[in-house]
C-alpha positions as CSV (number, residue, x, y, z in Angstrom):
1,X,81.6,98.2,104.6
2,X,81.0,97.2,100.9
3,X,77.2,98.9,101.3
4,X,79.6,102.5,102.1
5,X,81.7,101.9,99.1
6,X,79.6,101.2,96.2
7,X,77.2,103.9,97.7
8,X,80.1,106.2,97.3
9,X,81.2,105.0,94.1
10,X,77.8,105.3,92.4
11,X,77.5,108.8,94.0
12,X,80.8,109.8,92.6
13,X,80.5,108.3,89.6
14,X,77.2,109.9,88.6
15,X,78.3,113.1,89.9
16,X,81.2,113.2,88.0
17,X,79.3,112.0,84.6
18,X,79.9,115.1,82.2
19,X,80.8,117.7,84.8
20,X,83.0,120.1,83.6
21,X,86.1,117.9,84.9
22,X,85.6,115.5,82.7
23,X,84.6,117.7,79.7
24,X,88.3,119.7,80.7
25,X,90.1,116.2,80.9
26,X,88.6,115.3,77.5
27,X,89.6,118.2,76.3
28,X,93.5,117.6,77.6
29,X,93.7,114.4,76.0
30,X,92.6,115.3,72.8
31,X,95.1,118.5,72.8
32,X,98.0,116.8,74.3
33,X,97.6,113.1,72.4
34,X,99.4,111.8,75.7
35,X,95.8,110.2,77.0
36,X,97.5,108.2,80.0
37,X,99.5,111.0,81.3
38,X,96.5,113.0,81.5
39,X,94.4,109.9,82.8
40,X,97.5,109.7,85.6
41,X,97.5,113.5,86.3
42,X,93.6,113.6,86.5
43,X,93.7,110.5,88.7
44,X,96.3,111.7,91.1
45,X,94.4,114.8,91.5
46,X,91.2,113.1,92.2
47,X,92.6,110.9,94.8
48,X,94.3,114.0,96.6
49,X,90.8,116.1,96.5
50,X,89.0,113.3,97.7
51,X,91.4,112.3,100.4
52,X,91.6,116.4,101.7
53,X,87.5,115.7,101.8
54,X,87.6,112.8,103.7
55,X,90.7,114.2,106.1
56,X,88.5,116.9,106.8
57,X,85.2,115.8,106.7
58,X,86.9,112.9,109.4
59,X,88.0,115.9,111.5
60,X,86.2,119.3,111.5
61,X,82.8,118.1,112.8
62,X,84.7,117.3,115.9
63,X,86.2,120.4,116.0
64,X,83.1,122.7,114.9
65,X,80.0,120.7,115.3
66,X,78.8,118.7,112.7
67,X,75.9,121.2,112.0
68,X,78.3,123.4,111.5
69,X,80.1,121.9,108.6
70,X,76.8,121.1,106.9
71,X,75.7,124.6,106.7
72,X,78.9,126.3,105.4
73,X,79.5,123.8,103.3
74,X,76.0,123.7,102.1
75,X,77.1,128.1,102.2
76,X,79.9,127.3,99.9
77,X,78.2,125.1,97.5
78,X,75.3,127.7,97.0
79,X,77.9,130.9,96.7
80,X,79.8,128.5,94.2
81,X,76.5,128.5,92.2
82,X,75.6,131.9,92.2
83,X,79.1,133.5,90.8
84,X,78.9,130.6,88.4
85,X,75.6,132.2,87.0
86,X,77.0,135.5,87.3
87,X,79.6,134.5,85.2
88,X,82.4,135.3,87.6
């Protein structure tokens, strides 16, 4: 169990390194001097996305195949990528 959650925390953590979350969040704290309440906002926002991940990556690949969910998601993440370099 312990070998699941660190390998997901360093994951996350890495990922998350000066992403443009964090650079947004830095941003908020710096406009709104309130660096808590944005540290709560951003944290309670986290833990929803994540938990919407893990509720459906618990669920759809019993639903629609576990191949399935890999390659759309793996869809998404590439389409994501492209309108980011097209600027849209």
């Amino acid at each position: 169990m312990w070998k699941v959650f660190f390998t997901t925390f360093g994951i996350m953590f890495l990922a998350e390194l000066g992403d443009k979350t964090q650079l947004t969040i830095l941003s908020l704290a710096g406009k709104f001097r309130s660096p808590w309440v944005v540290f709560a906002g951003a944290a309670v926002a986290m833990v929803l996305a994540t938990g919407l991940g893990v509720l459906a990556g618990n669920f759809l690949p019993s639903i629609i195949g576990e191949k399935v969910v890999r390659y759309v998601s793996g869809g998404l993440f590439v389409l994501f990528g492209v309108l980011v370099l097209a600027g849209k």
